[in-house]
N, C-alpha and C positions, 0 to 999 in steps of 0.2 A: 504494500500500500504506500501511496505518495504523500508523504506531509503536506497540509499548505503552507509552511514556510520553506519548503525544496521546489514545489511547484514552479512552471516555466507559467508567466502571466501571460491574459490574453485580455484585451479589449476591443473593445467595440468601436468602429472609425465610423463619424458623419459628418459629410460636408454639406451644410445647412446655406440654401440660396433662396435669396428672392429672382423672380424670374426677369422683371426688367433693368435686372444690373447686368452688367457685362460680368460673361458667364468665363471668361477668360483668367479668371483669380481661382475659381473651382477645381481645375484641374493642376495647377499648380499647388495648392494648398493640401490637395488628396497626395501629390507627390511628395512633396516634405514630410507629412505627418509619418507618413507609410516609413519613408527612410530614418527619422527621428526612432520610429519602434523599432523597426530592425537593428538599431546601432545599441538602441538599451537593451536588446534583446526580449524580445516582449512581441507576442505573436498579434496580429490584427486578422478582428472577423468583419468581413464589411463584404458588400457585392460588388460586381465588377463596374468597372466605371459603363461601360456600354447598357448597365441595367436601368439607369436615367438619362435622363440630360444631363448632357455635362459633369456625373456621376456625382448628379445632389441630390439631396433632397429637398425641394420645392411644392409640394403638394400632398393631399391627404392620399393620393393614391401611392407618393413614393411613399409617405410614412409608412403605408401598408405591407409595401412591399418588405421596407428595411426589417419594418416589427417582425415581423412571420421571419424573417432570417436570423435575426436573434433571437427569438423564443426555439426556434429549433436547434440555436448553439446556447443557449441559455448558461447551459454545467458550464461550458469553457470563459466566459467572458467573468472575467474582475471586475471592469470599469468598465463606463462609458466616455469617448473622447468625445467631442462635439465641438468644430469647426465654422466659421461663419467668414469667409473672405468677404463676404459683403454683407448688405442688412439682414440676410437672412429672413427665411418664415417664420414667425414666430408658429400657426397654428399647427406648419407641417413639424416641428420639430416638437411642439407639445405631446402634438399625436402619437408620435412614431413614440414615443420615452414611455409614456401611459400604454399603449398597447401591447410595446415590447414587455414589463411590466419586469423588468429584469433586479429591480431593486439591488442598483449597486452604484459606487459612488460614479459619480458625473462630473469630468471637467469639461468646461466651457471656456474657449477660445475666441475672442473677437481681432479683426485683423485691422492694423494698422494704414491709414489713407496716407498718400505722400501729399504734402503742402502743391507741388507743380502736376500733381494729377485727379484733380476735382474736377473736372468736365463732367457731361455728361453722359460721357461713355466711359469712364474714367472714374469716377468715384466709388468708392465702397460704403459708406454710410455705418462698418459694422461697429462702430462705438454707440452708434444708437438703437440699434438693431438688438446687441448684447440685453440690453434695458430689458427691450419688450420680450424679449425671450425668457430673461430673469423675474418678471412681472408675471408672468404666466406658472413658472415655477413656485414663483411663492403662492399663487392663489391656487394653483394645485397639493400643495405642502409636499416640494418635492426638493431637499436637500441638492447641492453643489457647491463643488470647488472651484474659486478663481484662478486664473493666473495671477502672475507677480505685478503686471501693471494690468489697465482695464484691457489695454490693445496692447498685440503684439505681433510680431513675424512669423507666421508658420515655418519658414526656415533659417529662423535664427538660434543662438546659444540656449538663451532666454526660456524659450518654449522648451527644448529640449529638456533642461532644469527642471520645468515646472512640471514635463511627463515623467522625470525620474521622481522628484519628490510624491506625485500622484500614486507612481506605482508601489512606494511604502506606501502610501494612506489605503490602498487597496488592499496591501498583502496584510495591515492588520485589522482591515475591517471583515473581512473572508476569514482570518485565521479564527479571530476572536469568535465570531458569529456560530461557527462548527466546532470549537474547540473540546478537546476531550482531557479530561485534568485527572489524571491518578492517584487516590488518596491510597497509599500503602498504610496501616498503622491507625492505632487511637488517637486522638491527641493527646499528647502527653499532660495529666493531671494539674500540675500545677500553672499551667500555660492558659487560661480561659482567653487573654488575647488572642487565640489561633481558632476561637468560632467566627462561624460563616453563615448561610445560608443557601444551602443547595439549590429550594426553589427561585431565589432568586438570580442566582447564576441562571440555571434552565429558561428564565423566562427573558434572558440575554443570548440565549444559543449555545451554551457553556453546558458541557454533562459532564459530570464525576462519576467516575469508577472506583471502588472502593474494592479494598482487600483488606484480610486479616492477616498484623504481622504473623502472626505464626504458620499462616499456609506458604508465607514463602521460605520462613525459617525451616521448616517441615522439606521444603521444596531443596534447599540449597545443604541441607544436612545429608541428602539422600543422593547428591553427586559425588561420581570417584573421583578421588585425587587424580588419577591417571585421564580422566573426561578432557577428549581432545580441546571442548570448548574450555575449561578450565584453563590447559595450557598455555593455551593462546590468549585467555584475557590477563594469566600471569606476566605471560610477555609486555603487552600490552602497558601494565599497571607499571612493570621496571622503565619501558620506554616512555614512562609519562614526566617523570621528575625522579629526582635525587634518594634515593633510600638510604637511611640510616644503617652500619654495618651490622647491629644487632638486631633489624628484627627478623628471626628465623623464618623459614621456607613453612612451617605451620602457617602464623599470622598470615603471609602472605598469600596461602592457597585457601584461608578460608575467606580474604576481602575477594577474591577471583569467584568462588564457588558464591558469594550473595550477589557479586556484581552481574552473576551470568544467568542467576535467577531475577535478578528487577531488572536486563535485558529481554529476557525473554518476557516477563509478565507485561513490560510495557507495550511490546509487538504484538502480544494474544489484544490483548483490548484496545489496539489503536492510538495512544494516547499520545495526546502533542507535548506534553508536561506534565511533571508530578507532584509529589512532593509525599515525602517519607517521615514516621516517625522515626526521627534520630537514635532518642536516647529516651531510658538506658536499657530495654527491653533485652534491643540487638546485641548491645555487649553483654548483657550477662547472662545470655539463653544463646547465644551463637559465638560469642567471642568475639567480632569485630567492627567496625567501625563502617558509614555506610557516606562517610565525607565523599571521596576519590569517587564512589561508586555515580554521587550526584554529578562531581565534578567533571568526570570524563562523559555523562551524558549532556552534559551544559555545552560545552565543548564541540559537540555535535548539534548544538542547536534545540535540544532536547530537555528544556531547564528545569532543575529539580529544587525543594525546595527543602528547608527543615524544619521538623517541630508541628510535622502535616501542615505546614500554610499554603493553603488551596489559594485563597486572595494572594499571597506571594508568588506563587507558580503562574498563577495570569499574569502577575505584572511582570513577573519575566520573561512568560512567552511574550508577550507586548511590545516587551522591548527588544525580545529577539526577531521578533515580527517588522517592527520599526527600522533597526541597523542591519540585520542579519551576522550579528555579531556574538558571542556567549554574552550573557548575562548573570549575574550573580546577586544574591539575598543578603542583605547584609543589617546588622541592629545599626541605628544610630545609637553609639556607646557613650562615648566620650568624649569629656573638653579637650580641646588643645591649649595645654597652657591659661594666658587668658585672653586668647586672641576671639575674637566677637565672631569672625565670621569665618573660625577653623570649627573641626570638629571632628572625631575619630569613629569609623564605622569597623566594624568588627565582625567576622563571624570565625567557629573551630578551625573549619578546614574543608569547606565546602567551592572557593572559587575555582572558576574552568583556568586553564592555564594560560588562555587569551587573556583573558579577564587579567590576570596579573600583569600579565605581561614578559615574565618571564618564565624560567625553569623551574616552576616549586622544589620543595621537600615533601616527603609523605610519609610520616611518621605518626606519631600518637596522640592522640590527643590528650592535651595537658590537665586542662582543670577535671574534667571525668576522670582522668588516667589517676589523677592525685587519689582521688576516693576508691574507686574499686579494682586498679591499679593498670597499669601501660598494657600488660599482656594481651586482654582484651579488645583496645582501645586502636589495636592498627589500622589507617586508613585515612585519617584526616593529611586534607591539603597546607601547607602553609609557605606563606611570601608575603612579602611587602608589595601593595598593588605599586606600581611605577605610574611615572607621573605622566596626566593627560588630559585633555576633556573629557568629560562625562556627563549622562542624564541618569535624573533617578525618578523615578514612578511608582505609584501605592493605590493598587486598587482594595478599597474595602467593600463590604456588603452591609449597611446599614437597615438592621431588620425592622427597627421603629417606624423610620421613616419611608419604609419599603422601597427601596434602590440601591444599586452599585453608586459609588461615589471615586473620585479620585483626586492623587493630587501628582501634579511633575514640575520639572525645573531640572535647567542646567549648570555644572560647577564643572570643578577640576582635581581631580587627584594631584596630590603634592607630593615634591621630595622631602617634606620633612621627617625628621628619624621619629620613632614612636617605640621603644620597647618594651611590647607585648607579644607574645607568642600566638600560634595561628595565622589568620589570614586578615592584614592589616590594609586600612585603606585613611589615609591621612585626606581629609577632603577639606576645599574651601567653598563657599557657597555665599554668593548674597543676601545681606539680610537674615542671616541666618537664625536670627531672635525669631524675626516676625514668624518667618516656615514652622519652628518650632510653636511657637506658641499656637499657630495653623492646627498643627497637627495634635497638641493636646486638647485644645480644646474642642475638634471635630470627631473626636476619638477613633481615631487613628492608631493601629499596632506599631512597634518600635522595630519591626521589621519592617525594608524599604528594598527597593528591587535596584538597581544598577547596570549602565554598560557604557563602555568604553565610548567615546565621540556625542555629538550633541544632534540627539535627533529630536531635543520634545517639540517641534515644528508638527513633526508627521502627527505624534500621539495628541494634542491638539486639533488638529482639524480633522483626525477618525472621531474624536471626544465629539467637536462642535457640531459637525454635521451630521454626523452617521449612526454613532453609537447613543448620545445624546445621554450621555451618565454625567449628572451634575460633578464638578471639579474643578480644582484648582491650580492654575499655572502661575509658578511663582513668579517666572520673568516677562509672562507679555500680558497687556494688558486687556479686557474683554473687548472684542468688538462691539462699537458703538451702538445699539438697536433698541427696535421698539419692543414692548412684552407682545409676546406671541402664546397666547391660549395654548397654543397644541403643542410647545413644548417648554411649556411648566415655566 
């Protein structure tokens, strides 16, 4: 089976015309767009240009046409592209989007007039044209994405940016919408931060699969040492990062023997992400540690969480959705010093090895290791993340107020030193009172999702448009509007 964050994207191309403008921009703007996709790699479902005039759409009969060709590629198409080298129809283009009934995000294009080509053979008008098509979609209540300025070039930079940014906002509004989230494990007792809300994930498209640790401990005790897949995820785990010389060939074949069972359980059930009870179940009924286990599935894109946090496991699929990058779970821990707008995120030893940045260590975990002692305890990741840009994201489930809710924002991992054991991330963030004090008082988990580079752009406009889960973006400010009844 193909994940939707491995998925090859496909959209939907239409070049939207009014019929008394020079039809001469049409087939020029169907050729740009087409080469824009192929250079991002992103497959286009559209008919042939010969299937209209001037391969537009101009009337309710091409709307018909277009719709009935998308509802019969429906599964393949992510987006909708939608072009307008001139004024465009506004009714043939309403039609065609309602009929086709595809419900997925829509960008819209309006094309740029030159100042020495306004005649009347000559003009494009689509800066106004945009309006009344955008006029329509509002009284239809039908969400879209702009471009960067109102007009632009179908064959410029610009556009091409605004198709790649589009196609994260797609890859996480499909991902999220089917997502499948693994809850391995109870949650651990003293943890009541890590409830959720199942029916309200489900009524966001979100299904959890649940297991009981012990069927896979049951499952992972009943492999031979000798089990070719053992071997090979042994390899595997040595070829991951640095091992300490003492921990024996046991520790080490039994983090292989759970890893190859929550490989396997996540394949049986489909799942885009997890999230495991940690501790202490697994050490002291199996012996080992299930850090690495998350770690090298994060690493594949596959983000796991700890402590069962299902709302953590989204907001890393989200953000592996967003970059296509690992993501990692991390507490906001501690102060730095008394710098305002530092602050120390922390977690055992669960970060992917992107995610650091460099070659971890994979040894024991310390603070558990202290109490029921190291033996147990093999498997945890630990590094210092290295320094970079960063986004951090938090979806929670708000069962009072019935919705998912969020919050994101961009900072930076620093080189500042910090000696603590694990897996350390020294971060500076704007404002970092304010977020904080956000986040207490919205009640909010002290677990927060993370990934390398700055993409909360995308997770924004899947939030604004698409997904419509109230939230909050700590660096940009809301778009200016009127209350709109229908979405709260």
């Amino acid at each position: 089976m193909q994940r939707p964050i491995r998925r090859r994207l496909s959209f939907g191309v239409v070049i939207g015309s009014r019929a008394f403008f020079s039809p001469a921009p049409c087939e020029a703007a169907r050729r740009e767009v087409l080469a824009h996709l192929e250079t991002l790699g992103i497959d286009a479902v559209t008919l042939p240009f010969e299937a209209t005039a001037n391969g537009a759409v101009q009337s309710i009969a091409d709307a018909e046409l277009y719709a009935g060709h998308f509802r019969r590629h429906a599964e393949e198409i992510d987006g909708l592209v939608i072009c307008l080298p001139n004024f465009g129809d506004e009714i043939a283009v309403i039609e065609l989007v309602t009929r086709a009934n595809l419900n997925v995000p829509i960008l819209l294009q309006a094309s740029n007039d030159e100042n020495d080509k306004v005649d009347v053979h000559s003009r494009r008008d689509a800066w106004c044209g945009k309006i009344s098509v955008t006029n329509n979609f509002y009284q239809y209540g039908i969400p879209f994405t702009e471009t960067s300025h109102h007009t632009c070039d179908t064959g410029g930079e610009e556009f091409r940016d605004d198709l790649a940014r589009f196609a994260r906002v797609c890859r996480v509004v499909r991902g999220i919408r089917g997502a499948r989230l693994g809850a391995i494990g109870a949650r651990t007792a003293p943890f009541q931060t890590m409830r959720y809300s199942e029916k309200l994930l489900q009524s966001a498209g979100v299904t959890v699969v649940t297991a009981d640790l012990s069927e896979l401990i049951g499952r992972a005790g009943g492999i031979g040492d000798d089990d070719a897949r053992v071997r090979e995820k042994m390899e595997k785990i040595r070829g991951y990062g640095k091992i300490p010389a003492h921990i024996t060939a046991d520790q080490l074949t039994r983090q292989a023997k759970w890893t190859v069972t929550v490989d396997g359980w996540i394949d049986e059930n489909g799942c885009d992400a997890s999230a495991i009870q940690c501790w202490r179940s697994l050490q002291d009924n199996f012996g080992c540690a299930t850090c690495v286990t998350m770690s090298m599935m994060g690493e594949e894109l596959m983000p796991s969480a700890c402590e069962v946090d299902i709302m953590g496991a989204l907001s890393m699929y989200a953000l592996a959705l967003a970059s296509e990058a690992p993501p990692a779970i991390l507490d906001w821990n501690n102060n730095y010093a008394r710098e305002e707008d530092k602050c120390v995120a922390t977690h055992c030893g669960n970060f992917p090895k992107k995610f650091i940045g460099d070659t971890p260590e994979i040894g024991e975990l310390d603070v558990l290791g202290e109490v029921i002692g190291r033996a147990k305890c093999f498997g945890a990741v630990k590094g210092k993340v290295k320094a970079g840009p960063m986004t951090y994201f938090r979806v929670s489930s708000d069962d009072t107020a019935g919705t998912l809710k969020a919050y994101l924002g961009q900072g930076d991992f620093t080189d500042d030193p910090y000696g603590m054991d694990g897996g350390i991330a020294v971060c500076a963030v704007p404002r970092l009172r304010q977020l904080m004090g956000f986040v207490t008082q919205n009640g909010f988990e002290h677990h927060v999702a993370m990934v390398r580079g700055h993409h909360a752009d995308v997770l924004n406009e899947a939030l604004t448009r698409y997904l419509r889960w109230p939230f909050y973006d700590h660096d940009t400010p809301p778009v200016p509007g009127l209350y709109d009844p229908r979405r709260g």
